[in-house]
C-alpha positions as CSV (number, residue, x, y, z in Angstrom):
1,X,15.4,-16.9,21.0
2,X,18.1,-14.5,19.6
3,X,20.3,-15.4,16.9
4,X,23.2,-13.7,14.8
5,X,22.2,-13.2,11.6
6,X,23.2,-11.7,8.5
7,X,22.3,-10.0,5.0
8,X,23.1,-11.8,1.6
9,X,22.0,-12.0,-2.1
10,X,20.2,-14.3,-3.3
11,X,22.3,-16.0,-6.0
12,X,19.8,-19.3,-7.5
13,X,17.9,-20.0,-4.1
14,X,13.7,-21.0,-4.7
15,X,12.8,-17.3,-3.3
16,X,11.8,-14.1,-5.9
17,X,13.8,-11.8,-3.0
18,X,17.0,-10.7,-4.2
19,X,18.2,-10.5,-0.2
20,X,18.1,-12.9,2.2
21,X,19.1,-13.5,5.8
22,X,20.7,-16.4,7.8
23,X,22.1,-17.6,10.8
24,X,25.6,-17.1,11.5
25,X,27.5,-20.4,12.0
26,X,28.2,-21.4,15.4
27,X,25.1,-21.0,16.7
28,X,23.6,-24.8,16.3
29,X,21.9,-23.7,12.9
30,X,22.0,-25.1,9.8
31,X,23.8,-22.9,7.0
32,X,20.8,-24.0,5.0
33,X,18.0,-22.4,7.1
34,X,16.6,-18.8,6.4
35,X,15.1,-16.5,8.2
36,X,12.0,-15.3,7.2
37,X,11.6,-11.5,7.9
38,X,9.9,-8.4,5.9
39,X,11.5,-6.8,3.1
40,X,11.8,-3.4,4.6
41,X,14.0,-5.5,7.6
42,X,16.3,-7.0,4.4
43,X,17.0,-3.8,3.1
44,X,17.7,-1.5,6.1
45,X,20.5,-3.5,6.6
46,X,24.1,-3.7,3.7
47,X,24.4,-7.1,2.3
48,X,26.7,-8.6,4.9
49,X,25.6,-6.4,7.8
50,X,25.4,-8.5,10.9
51,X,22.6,-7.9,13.3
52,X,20.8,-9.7,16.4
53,X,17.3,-10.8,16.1
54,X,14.6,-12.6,17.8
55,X,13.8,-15.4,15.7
56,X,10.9,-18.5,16.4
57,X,11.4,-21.7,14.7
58,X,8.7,-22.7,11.8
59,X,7.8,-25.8,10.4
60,X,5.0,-25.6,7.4
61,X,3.6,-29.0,6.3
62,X,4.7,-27.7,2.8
63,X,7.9,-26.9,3.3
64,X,11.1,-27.2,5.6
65,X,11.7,-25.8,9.4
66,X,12.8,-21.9,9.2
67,X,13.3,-19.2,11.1
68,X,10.9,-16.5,11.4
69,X,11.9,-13.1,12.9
70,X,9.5,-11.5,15.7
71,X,7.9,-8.3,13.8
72,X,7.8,-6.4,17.5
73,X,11.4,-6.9,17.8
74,X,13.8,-4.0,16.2
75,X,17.0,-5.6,15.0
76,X,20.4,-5.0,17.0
77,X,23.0,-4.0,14.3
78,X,26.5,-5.5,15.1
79,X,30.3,-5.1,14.1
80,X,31.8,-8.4,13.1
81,X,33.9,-8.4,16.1
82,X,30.4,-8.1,18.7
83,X,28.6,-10.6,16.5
84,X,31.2,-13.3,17.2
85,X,31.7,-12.3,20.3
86,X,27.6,-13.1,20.6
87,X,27.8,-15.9,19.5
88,X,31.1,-17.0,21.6
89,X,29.2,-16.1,25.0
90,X,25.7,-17.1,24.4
91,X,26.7,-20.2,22.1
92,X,29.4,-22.1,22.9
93,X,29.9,-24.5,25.6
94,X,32.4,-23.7,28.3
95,X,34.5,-26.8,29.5
């Protein structure tokens, strides 16, 4: 699946990586969940740089569910305008 997601420091989380990523809100994601990804991918991107990515969800006995990004897949930068927009079209539920 492809999710919004977004660059942002890591400020007390359980994680040694100083950036993170997350799911946009608005997307049926909890604001809690991460998205696993490589470092390089974390810092290609500005803290707070928007981008679409194909994510899988991940649940490890030792942990909670996450997201994991697909390695093959290149990220999709987006404005702030197209990332709403994303998640508008592909995310919320037309009456």
């Amino acid at each position: 699946m492809h999710v919004v997601v977004e660059t942002f420091l890591n400020k007390g989380e359980p994680s040694t990586a100083k950036r993170r990523v997350r799911a946009l809100e608005g997307q049926g994601i909890a604001p809690n969940i991460r998205v696993q990804c490589s470092r390089g991918m974390r810092e290609e991107f500005r803290l707070g740089q928007r981008f679409l990515l194909e994510v899988n969800w991940l649940n490890r006995e030792t942990s909670d569910a996450f997201l994991s990004a697909n390695y093959r897949d290149k990220p999709q930068p987006l404005s702030d305008e197209e990332a709403l927009r994303y998640i508008a079209d592909n995310f919320t539920k037309h009456r």
